[in-house]
Structures are given as C-alpha cells and as structure tokens.
C-alpha positions as semicolon CSV with decimal commas, in nm:
position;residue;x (nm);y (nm);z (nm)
1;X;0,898;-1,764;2,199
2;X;0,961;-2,079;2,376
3;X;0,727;-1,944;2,647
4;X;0,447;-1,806;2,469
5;X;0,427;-2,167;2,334
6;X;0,448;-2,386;2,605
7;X;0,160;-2,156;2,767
8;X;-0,048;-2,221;2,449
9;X;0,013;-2,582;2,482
10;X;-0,022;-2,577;2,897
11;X;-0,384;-2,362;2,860
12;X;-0,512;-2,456;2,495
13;X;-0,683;-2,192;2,282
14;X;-1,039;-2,172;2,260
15;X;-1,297;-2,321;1,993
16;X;-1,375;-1,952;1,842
17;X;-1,200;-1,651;1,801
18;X;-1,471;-1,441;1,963
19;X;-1,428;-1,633;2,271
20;X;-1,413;-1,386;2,596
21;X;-1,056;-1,587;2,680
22;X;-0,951;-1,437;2,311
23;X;-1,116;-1,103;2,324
24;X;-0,961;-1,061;2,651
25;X;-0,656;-1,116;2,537
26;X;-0,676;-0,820;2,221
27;X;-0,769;-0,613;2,500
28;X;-0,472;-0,655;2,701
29;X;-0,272;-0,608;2,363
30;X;-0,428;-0,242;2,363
31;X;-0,384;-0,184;2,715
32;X;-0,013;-0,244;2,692
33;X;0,044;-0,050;2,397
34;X;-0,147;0,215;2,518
35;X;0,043;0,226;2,877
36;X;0,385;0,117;2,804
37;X;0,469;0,142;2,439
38;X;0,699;0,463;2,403
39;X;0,683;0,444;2,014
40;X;0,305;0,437;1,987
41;X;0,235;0,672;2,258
42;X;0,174;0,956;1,998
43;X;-0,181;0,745;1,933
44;X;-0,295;0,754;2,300
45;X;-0,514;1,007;2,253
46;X;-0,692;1,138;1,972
47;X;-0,662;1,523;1,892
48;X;-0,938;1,499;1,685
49;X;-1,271;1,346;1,591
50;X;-1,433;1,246;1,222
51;X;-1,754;1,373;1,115
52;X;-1,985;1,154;1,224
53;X;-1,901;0,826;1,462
54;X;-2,106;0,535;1,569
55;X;-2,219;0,553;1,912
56;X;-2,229;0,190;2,058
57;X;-2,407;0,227;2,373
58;X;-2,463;-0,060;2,595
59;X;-2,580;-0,393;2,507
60;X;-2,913;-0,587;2,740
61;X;-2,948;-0,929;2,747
62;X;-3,188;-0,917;2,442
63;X;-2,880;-0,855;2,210
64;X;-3,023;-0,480;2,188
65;X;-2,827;-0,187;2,225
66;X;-2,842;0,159;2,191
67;X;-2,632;0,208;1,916
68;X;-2,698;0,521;1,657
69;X;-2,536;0,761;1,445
70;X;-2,313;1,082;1,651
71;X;-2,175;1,396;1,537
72;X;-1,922;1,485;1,784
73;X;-1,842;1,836;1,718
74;X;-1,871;1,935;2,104
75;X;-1,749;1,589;2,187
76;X;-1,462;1,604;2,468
77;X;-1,129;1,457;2,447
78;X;-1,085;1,128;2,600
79;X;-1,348;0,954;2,395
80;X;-1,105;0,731;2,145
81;X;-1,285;0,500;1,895
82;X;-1,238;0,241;1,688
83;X;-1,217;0,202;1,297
84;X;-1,304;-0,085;1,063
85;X;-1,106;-0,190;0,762
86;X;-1,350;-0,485;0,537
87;X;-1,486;-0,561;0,216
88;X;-1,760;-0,480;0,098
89;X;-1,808;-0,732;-0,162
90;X;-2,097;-0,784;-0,389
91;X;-2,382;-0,752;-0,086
92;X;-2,483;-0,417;-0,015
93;X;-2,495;-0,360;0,400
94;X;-2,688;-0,102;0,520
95;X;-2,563;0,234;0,432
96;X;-2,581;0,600;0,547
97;X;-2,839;0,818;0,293
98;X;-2,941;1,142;0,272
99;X;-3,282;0,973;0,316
100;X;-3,215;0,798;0,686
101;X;-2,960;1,012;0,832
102;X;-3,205;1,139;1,064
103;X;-3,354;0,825;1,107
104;X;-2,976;0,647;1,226
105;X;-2,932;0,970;1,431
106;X;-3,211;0,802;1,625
107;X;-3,152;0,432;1,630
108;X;-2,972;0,183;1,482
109;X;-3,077;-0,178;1,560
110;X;-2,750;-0,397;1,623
111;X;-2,944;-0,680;1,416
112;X;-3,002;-0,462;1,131
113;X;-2,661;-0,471;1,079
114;X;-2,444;-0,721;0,859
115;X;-2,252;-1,027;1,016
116;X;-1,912;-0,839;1,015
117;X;-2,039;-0,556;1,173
118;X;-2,183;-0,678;1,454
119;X;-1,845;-0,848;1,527
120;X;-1,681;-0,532;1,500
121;X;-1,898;-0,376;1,756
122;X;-1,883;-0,641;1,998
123;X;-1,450;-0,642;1,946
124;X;-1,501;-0,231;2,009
125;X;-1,692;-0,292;2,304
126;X;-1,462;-0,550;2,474
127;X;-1,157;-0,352;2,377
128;X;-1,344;-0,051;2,589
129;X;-1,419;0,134;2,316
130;X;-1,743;0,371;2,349
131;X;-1,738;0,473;1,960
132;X;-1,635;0,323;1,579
133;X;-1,623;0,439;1,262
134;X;-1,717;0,213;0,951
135;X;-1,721;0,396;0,619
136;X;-2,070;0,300;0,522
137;X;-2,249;0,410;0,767
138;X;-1,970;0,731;0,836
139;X;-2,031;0,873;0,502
140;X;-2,314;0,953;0,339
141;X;-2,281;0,723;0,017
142;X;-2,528;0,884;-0,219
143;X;-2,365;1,251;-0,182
144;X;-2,060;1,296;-0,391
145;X;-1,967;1,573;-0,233
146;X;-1,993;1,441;0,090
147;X;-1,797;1,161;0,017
148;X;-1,532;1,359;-0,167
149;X;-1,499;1,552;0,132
150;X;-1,496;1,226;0,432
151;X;-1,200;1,068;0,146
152;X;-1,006;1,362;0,183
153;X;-1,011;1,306;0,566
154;X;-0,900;0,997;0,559
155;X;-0,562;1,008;0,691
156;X;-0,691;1,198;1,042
157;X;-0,950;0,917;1,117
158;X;-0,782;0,579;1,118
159;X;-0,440;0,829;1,217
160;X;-0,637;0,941;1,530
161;X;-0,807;0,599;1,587
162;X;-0,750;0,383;1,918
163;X;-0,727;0,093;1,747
164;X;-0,812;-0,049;1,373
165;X;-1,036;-0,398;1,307
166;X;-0,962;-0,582;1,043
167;X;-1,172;-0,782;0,918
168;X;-0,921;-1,022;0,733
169;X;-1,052;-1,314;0,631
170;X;-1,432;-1,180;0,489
171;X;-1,479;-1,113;0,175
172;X;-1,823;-0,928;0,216
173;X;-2,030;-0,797;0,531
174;X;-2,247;-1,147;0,550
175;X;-1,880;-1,324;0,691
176;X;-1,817;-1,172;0,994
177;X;-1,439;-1,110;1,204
178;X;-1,485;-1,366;1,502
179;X;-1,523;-1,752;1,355
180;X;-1,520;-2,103;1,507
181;X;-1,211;-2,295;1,473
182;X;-1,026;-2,593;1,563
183;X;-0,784;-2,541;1,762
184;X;-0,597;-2,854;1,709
185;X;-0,485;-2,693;1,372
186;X;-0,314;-2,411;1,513
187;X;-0,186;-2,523;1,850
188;X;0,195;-2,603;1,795
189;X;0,314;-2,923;1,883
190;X;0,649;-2,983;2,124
191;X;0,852;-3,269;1,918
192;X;1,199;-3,469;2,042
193;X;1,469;-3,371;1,789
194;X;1,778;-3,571;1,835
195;X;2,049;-3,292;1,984
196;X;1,844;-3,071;2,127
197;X;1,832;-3,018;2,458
198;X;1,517;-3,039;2,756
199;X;1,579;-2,624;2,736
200;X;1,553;-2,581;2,398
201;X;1,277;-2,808;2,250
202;X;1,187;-2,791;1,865
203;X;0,778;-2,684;1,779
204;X;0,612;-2,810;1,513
205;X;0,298;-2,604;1,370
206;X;0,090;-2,565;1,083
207;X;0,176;-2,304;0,910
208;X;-0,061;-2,377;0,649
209;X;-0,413;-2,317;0,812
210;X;-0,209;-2,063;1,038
211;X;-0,169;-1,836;0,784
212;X;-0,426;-1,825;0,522
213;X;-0,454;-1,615;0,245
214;X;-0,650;-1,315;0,383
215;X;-0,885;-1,185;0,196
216;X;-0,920;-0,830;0,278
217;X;-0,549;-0,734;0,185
218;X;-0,613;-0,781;-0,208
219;X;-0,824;-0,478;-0,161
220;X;-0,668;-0,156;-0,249
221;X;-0,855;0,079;0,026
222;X;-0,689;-0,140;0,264
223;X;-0,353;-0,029;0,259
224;X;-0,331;0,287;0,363
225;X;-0,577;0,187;0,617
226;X;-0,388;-0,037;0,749
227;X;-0,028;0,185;0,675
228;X;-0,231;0,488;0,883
229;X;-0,365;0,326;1,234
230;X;-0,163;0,342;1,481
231;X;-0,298;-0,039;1,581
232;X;-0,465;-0,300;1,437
233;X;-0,596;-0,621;1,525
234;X;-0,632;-0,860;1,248
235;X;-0,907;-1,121;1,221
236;X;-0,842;-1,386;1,037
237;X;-1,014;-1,762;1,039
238;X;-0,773;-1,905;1,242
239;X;-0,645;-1,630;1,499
240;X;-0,595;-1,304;1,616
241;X;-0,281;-1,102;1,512
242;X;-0,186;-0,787;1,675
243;X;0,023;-0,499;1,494
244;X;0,121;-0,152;1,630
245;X;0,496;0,033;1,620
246;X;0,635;-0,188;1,889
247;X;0,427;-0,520;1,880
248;X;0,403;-0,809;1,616
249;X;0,223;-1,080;1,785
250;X;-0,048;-1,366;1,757
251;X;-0,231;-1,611;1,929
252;X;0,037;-1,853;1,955
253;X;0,274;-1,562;1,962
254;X;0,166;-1,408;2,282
255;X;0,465;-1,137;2,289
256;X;0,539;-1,103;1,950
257;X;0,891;-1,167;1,795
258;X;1,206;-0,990;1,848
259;X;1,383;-1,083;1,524
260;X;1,203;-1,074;1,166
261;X;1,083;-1,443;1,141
262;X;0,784;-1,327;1,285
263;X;0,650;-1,198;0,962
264;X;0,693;-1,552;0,804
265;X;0,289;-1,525;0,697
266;X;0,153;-1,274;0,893
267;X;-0,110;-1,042;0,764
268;X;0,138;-0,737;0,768
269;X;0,449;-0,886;0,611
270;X;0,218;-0,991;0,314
271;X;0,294;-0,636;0,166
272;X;0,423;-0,417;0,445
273;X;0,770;-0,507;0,551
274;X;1,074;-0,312;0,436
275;X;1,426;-0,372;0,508
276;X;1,683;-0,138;0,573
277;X;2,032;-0,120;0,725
278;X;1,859;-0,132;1,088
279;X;1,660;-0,441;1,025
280;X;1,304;-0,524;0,899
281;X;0,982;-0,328;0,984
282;X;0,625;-0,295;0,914
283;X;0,589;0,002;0,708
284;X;0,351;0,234;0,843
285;X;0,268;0,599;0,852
286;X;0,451;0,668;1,162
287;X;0,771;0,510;1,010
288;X;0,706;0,736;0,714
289;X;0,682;1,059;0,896
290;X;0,958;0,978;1,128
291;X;1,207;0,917;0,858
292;X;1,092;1,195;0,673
293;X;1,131;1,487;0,943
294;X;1,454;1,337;1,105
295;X;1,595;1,405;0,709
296;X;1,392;1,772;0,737
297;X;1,530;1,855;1,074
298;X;1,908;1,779;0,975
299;X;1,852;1,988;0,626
300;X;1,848;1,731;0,428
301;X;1,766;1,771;0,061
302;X;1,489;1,521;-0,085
303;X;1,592;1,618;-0,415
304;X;1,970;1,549;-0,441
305;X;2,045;1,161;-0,483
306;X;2,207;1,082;-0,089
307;X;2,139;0,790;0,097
308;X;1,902;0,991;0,290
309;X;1,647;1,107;0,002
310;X;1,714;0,694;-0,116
311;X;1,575;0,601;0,266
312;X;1,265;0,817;0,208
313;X;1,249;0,740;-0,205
314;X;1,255;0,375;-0,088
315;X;0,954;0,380;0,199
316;X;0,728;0,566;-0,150
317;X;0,872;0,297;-0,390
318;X;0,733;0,033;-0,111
319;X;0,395;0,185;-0,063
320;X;0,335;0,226;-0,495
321;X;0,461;-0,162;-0,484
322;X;0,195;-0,277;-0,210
323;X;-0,099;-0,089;-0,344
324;X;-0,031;-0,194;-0,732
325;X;-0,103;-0,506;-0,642
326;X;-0,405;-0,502;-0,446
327;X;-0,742;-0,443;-0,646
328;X;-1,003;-0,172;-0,668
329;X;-1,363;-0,240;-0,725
330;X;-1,393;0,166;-0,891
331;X;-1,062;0,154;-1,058
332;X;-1,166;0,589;-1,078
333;X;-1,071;0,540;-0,727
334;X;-0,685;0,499;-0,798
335;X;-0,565;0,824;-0,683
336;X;-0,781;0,931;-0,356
337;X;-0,744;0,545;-0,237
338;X;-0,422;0,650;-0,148
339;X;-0,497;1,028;-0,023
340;X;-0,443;0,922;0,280
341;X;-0,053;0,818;0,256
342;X;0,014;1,076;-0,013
343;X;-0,109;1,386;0,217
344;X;0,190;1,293;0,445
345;X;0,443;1,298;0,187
346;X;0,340;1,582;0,072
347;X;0,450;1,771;0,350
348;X;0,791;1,706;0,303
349;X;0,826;1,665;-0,067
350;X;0,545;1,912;-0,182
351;X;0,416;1,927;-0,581
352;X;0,231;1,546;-0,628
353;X;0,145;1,471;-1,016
354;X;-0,060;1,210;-1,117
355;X;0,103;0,979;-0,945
356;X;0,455;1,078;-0,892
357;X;0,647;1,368;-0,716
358;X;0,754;1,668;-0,924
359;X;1,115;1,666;-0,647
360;X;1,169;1,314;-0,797
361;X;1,164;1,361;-1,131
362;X;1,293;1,208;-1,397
363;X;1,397;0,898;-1,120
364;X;1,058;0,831;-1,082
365;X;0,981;0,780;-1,473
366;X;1,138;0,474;-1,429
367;X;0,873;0,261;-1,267
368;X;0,845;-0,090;-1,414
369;X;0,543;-0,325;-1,474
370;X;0,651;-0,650;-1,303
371;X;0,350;-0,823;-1,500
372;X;0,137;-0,903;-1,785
373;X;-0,056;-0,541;-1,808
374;X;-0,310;-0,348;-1,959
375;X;-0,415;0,002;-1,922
376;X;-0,784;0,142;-1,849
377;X;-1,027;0,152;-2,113
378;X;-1,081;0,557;-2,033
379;X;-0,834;0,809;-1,943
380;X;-0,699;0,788;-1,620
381;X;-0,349;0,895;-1,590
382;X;-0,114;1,052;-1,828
383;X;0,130;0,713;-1,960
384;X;0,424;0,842;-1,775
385;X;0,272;0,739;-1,463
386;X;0,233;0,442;-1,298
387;X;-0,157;0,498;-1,236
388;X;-0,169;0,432;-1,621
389;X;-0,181;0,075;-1,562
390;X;-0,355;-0,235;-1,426
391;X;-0,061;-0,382;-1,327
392;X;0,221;-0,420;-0,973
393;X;0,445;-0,166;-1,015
394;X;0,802;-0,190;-0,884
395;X;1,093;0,095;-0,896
396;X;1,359;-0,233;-0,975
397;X;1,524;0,044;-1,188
398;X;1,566;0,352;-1,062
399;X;1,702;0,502;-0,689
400;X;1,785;0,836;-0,510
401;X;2,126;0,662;-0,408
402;X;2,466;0,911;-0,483
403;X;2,550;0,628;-0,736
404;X;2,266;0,710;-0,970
405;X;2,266;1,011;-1,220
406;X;2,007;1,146;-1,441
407;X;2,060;1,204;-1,775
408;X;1,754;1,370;-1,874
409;X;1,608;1,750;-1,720
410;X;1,256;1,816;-1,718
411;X;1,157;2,129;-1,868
412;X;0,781;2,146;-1,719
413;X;0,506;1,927;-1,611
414;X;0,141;2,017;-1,656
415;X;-0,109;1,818;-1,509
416;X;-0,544;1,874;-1,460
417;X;-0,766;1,755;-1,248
418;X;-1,169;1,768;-1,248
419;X;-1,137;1,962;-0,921
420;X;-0,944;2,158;-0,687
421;X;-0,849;1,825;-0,464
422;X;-0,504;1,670;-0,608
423;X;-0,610;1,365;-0,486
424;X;-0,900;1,337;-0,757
425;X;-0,923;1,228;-1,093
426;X;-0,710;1,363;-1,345
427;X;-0,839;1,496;-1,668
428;X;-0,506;1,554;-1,861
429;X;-0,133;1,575;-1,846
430;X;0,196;1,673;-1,990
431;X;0,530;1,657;-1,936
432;X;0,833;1,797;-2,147
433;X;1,161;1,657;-2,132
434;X;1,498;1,770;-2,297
435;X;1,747;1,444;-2,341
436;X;1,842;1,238;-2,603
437;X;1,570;1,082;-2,781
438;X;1,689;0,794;-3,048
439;X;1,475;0,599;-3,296
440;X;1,512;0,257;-3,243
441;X;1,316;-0,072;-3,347
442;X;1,240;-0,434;-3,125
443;X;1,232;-0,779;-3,216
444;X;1,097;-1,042;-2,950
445;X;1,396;-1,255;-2,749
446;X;1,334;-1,668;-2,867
447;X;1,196;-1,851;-2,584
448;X;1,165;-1,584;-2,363
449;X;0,825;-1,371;-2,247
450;X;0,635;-1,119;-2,436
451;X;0,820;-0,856;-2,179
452;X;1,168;-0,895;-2,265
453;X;1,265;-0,779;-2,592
454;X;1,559;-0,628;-2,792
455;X;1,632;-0,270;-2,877
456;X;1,834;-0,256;-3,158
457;X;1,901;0,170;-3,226
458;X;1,964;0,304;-3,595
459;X;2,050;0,662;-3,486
460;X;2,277;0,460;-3,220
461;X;2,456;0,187;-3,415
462;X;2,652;0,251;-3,733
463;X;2,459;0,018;-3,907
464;X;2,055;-0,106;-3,832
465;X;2,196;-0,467;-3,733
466;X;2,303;-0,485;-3,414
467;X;2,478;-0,747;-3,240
468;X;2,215;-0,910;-2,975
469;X;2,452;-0,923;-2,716
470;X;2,483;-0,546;-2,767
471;X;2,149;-0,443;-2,809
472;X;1,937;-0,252;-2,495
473;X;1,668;-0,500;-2,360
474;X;1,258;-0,319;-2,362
475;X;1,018;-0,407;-2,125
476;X;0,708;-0,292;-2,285
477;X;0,479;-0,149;-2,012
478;X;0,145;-0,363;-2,137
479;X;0,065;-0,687;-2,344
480;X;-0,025;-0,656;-2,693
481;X;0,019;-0,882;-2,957
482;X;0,320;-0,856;-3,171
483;X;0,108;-0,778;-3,565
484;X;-0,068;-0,477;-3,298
485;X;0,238;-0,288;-3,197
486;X;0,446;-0,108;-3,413
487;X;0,814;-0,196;-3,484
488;X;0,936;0,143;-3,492
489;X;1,029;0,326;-3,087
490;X;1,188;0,564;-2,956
491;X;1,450;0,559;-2,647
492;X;1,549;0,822;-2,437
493;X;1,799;0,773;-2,124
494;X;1,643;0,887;-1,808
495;X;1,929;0,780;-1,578
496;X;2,257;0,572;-1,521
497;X;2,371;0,336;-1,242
498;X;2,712;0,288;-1,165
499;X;2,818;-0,059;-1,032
500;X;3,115;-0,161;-1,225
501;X;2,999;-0,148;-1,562
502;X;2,769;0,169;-1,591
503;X;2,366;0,054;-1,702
504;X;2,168;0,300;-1,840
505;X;1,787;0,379;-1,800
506;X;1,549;0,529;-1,984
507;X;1,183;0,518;-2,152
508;X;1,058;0,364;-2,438
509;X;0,873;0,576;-2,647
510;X;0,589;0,552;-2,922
511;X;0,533;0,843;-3,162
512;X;0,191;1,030;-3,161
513;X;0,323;1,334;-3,378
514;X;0,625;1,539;-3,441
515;X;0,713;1,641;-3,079
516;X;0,464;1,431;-2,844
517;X;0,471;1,099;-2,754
518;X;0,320;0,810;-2,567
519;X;0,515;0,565;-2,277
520;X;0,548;0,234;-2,372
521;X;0,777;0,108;-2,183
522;X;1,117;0,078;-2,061
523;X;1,458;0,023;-2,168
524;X;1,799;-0,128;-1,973
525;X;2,114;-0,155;-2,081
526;X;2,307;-0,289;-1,826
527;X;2,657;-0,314;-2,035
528;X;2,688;0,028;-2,130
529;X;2,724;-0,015;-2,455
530;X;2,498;0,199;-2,547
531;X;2,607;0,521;-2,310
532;X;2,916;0,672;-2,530
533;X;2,664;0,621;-2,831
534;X;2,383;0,888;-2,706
535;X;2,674;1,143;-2,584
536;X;2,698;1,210;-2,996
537;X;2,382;1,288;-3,011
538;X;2,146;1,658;-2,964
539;X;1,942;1,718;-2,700
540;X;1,600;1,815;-2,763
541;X;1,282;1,890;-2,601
542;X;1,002;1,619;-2,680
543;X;0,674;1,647;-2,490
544;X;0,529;1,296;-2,352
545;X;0,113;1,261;-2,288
C-alpha cells in the first residue's frame, strides 16, 4: 500500500476523472485481469452475445461517430463488449421503440445521447471495447413481451460482458460517470507519527469525500448487475474503483488490498462483502456458482442442515439482505430484478417460490424485517415470503448449520404466476404446514420499539398470565398501530437452535378462518421455556396465504 501511495503523492492525480492519465489507468486494470488473473479468466471471452448491442464505431474530431444499433446473430467470437449499470431517474433518455428501431439501426448521433451515456461510450472506447450494451436502448421499452423476454436474459449479458460501468455517483442520465475533481481532497497525505519509522510512514486521507455515498447502489436493478459481471469499474465523484474476482483497487489504491480493510467504504463492501472461515470477499456470481458446484461435485446435500448447505444458505441469505434494502422504482419488478442471481441457484437447488426455495423450507420462513415495514398496497407475494414487504430483510434467525432443527414439515406449497416465467409476478400462493400451532396474545414491551413485543401463550401456560421474563418475544413483520392490530395470534415453532440453552423459532400468525392464516410476524424464545410446553400439544395441518 505504502507504494501505491507514495506514487500518488510523487505523480499527483489529475483534475477529472475522465482524464486520459485516469482512463489509461482502468484500461490497464482490464488488461491485467484479462491476461493474468487465473480466477477471472472464465470472463475472457464471451460465449455468447445479447440481442441487440450498441455498435460504437469510431469517433472524428467533430465529436461524431458512427455509433448505431447491431444485432449480432452472425457476429464472431472475439468481439467482447461492455455493459452499463445507472439510474435512470426521473428524465427520460432516449429509448429504443418499436417506432425507431429501424431508424437507430441506421444512426445514432453520440450527442443525442444523455450526459452519462456519452461517458460510458467514451470509457468503452478507451478500455478497447468495439460494442456496449445499455438497457434502454438494448430493449425495446414499449414491448412487454420484448422486455419480458431481454429480463429473462439478464444473467448471460452482464455474465458474458468484458467489463461493467458503473455509473455510481448519477442519479439520472443528465449526470454523467467522468467528473471534475479536486484532487487535493483525495490525495493522501504522508504525516510524522512519533515511533514510526522512515520505512513505515503513517497516511492521512479523507475518507470522507473519498467515499461518498453512491448513488446508484440504492437501486435494486443494480445488484445483481453488479453480483453478475465478471468486472466492473465504478465511477464515482471522486475516483475510479476497480472490482473483479482477484482485484479490489482505486485510484489511490493502485494494486488493490491484500487484507479486508480495503472495503472500509468502497462501492462493493457497501452491500457485497461476506465473511467466512477463509476471510472476507465480494460476493459475486462466480463465488456463488463456485461454492455451489464444489458442494454438487462432492455429493453434497443442499437440503440436510451441514456446514456445507449453511455456506451456500448463507451466500442466498446475503444476496435477499443486499437487495431488500436497495429500492425499486416498479416495486412489480421485485421478483425478475433478481432473475438474474436466482437462475443460478436454481441450478443447484431447483423448485424457487415466490421468493424462497422449496429445498429450504421451513428454514427459510424465518426471515426477519430488520425495520419499520409495510407491505404493498396490491398483491404481490404470498405473506410467508419476504417479497411481501417494503422492508431489509435479514435471516438473523434461522441457518442450515447441523445445530439447527426444524420443528415443523411442510405438507405442500402451491404457488401462481401470470405466466410461464417463475421469475414474474405472482398471482397467488399457498402453503400448508403440519406443527404445533398455539393461540397466544401480545402486549407492547415499556420503553422499547413498536417491534419488540411479548407473547404470552394460553394453550402454552397453565394460566393466561405469564411471567414476562418467560414469555416468547414477537417481532411483528410491519408497523401498525396498536387499537389496528388485533390482540389475539397464533405461534407455531418453525425451528430450534441449540447453543446452550435451546431458542426456539417460529411464525406469528393472524387468523383469516378456521384453517388459513396470514404471517405477521415472528416469534423467539431464546430461553426455552417455551419448547417442553408445545411437545404436549397436536400437530395439525393449518394452511398459511
């Protein structure tokens, strides 16, 4: 690090990110991933095209170009191209429509093109990149079927991609991806530190207008996007940061870090990092895959709790995590946003429901709204899933690890969709369940949050009044005022943990008519008080919508 530092300091960086000295400098990131990174070399070369591409063309000294619309079915190999990952924001860039396709066949006019685009072409064209592929003018945005179709290809073109821009810091096409700066704010500066030797000097830098918030990664398209190319090279106001399966680096971090502290505010760590017993990594899909077929090849089951279906459970539980809490501008696009990533799980794990994986079931009931929520005001997912809600979802509660057991078996699970594409919206959904289903009734926790509330259980306890130190704590899935919701729940364990004292799992129910109910929430009682209680009781089949 020391190095890449001092030969900031010794040379400077420039007064704009879209300086030849910096675009030179992404370009020798590809070139060395693409020539000597063993991990990435899988991306070299793309086996196959999308649809349509952008053809750049060359650029005269007028600023025109020769840019226009390509369908590259009898396109050779060897012709890699880049993708774009922006916002669109509230401004409407030009788009692709049944009405000019012909037309952009033709031509397209560099200049007719929004601020953030033209930066992307000219980063394409440095990086020696022929071809790119930016989803409005890729897909034909007034032809649902055609769109429907490009979504469900998502995963092959940023997958097969040479390298992904992202255009971090814009929050609509008018911003751009290469901006002025100072670099006086980002250049570190060498300070004397009293026992510290001439070989080991102490940098000071500003971390923060080095790391600003980036815009772009609130966006839930994004993230698979970004999880799916094999490289990307983020934009941001202050710098250039380059990610791909053996490279972390930045401007002022010319060769990356070898330890973690490198993703102390960089654009991937801000939702991709996940730590395991060999260290810390940027998720990605390559990660994904290659934990998932090592398990595959050494017959590994995905469906028995080992710490090898935990190691794939947990790389899921990380991607539902990241994209809860990023927003969607078509909140009907909460399922095929994610396509992408869930078409390579599904390889390995097979039947995907609304959300969750039919080999993971009941574990997976178990996700957890880690804030104030609400759910849609139209139908979009059954309440058992997480897609139910507006809110960051986190699996704090539930694991594939051999210490967890289920306590709950699930009879059947039904779920429709408008069309044949799993990926799409879902219409309706059921699931049956045969456990131990208790009534039970809450009372609000003084001083604490609207989330964290008491269970007390009459078919549990011999008498309605428990003792609060005994009672099951509910974490009710959405906020809603305390005269709206009704006292009376039901609870039925989904799983148990064993760490010392066994805690026990399970949903939170609300009654919609003899046999069906409705997810409310969660329940966890960690002293396992509860546990000998339910073993008195029947199990029986209830069906939750």
């Amino acid at each position: 690090m020391a190095d890449d530092i001092n030969s900031v300091i010794e040379h400077g960086l420039s007064d704009h990110t879209g300086s030849i000295q910096t675009l030179e400098l992404a370009a020798r990131w590809l070139n060395e991933c693409i020539q000597k990174h063993n991990r990435c070399a899988a991306a070299r070369e793309a086996p196959s095209y999308p649809t349509r591409l952008l053809f750049l063309g060359d650029e005269d000294e007028s600023g025109n170009s020769q840019m226009k619309l390509h369908c590259p079915e009898d396109l050779e190999p060897g012709h890699p191209y880049a993708t774009l990952s922006h916002c669109w924001g509230t401004t409407k860039p030009l788009q692709l429509l049944t009405c000019n396709l012909d037309a952009l066949r033709k031509d397209i006019p560099l200049r007719s093109l929004p601020k953030t685009f033209q930066d992307a072409v000219r980063i394409a064209r440095h990086l020696d990149l022929t071809y790119i592929w930016i989803d409005s003018l890729c897909i034909v945005q007034d032809s649902r079927e055609d769109w429907e179709r490009e979504a469900a290809r998502m995963e092959a073109v940023y997958r097969n991609s040479a390298c992904n821009i992202a255009a971090a810091d814009a929050s609509n096409g008018t911003e751009g991806c290469l901006y002025p700066r100072n670099p006086r704010w980002i250049v570190p500066v060498k300070i004397p530190v009293r026992g510290t030797s001439r070989r080991s000097p102490k940098y000071l830098a500003n971390q923060t207008n080095l790391f600003s918030s980036h815009t772009l990664y609130s966006r839930g398209w994004v993230l698979q996007e970004l999880l799916l190319a094999p490289r990307t090279l983020n934009c941001g106001k202050a710098q250039l940061f380059w990610d791909c399966q053996e490279l972390h680096a930045s401007e002022i971090l010319l060769e990356g870090r070898s330890d973690s502290s490198w993703s102390n505010g960089h654009p991937a760590s801000r939702f991709l990092r996940y730590s395991s017993k060999t260290g810390e990594h940027v998720l990605s899909a390559s990660l994904i895959e290659e934990t998932l077929t090592a398990s595959f090849l050494a017959g590994h089951s995905f469906a028995v709790p080992t710490i090898h279906a935990n190691e794939a459970f947990s790389h899921w539980a990380s991607v539902v995590g990241a994209y809860t809490a990023m927003n969607l501008t078509k909140p009907d696009d909460k399922f095929v946003a994610l396509s992408g990533i869930v078409s390579i799980f599904r390889r390995y794990l097979g039947e995907y429901l609304a959300g969750l994986w039919r080999i993971w079931l009941p574990c997976e009931l178990l996700w957890c709204t880690s804030e104030p929520a609400s759910r849609p005001d139209t139908y979009r997912a059954p309440s058992w899933s997480w897609a139910s809600t507006n809110s960051r979802v986190t699996y704090a509660f539930c694991s594939m690890s051999a210490r967890y057991a289920f306590l709950a078996d699930v009879i059947d699970v039904c779920v429709t969709y408008d069309n044949h594409h799993k990926s799409s919206l879902v219409t309706g959904a059921e699931l049956r369940l045969k456990g131990k289903l208790a009534r039970a009734s809450w009372s609000r926790i003084p001083g604490r949050e609207y989330r964290h509330n008491l269970m007390n259980s009459h078919d549990l306890s011999d008498s309605p009044e428990s003792s609060p130190g005994r009672c099951a704590i509910v974490y009710f899935d959405e906020h809603v005022e305390d005269q709206d919701r009704s006292p009376d729940i039901w609870s039925l364990p989904i799983g148990c943990r064993r760490r010392g004292d066994t805690a026990t799992y399970g949903l939170v129910l609300d009654k919609v008519d003899e046999r069906t109910f409705r997810r409310v929430g969660i329940f966890r009682d960690s002293n396992g008080c509860l546990a000998s209680r339910f073993e008195r009781l029947p199990r029986t089949v209830v069906t939750i919508i």
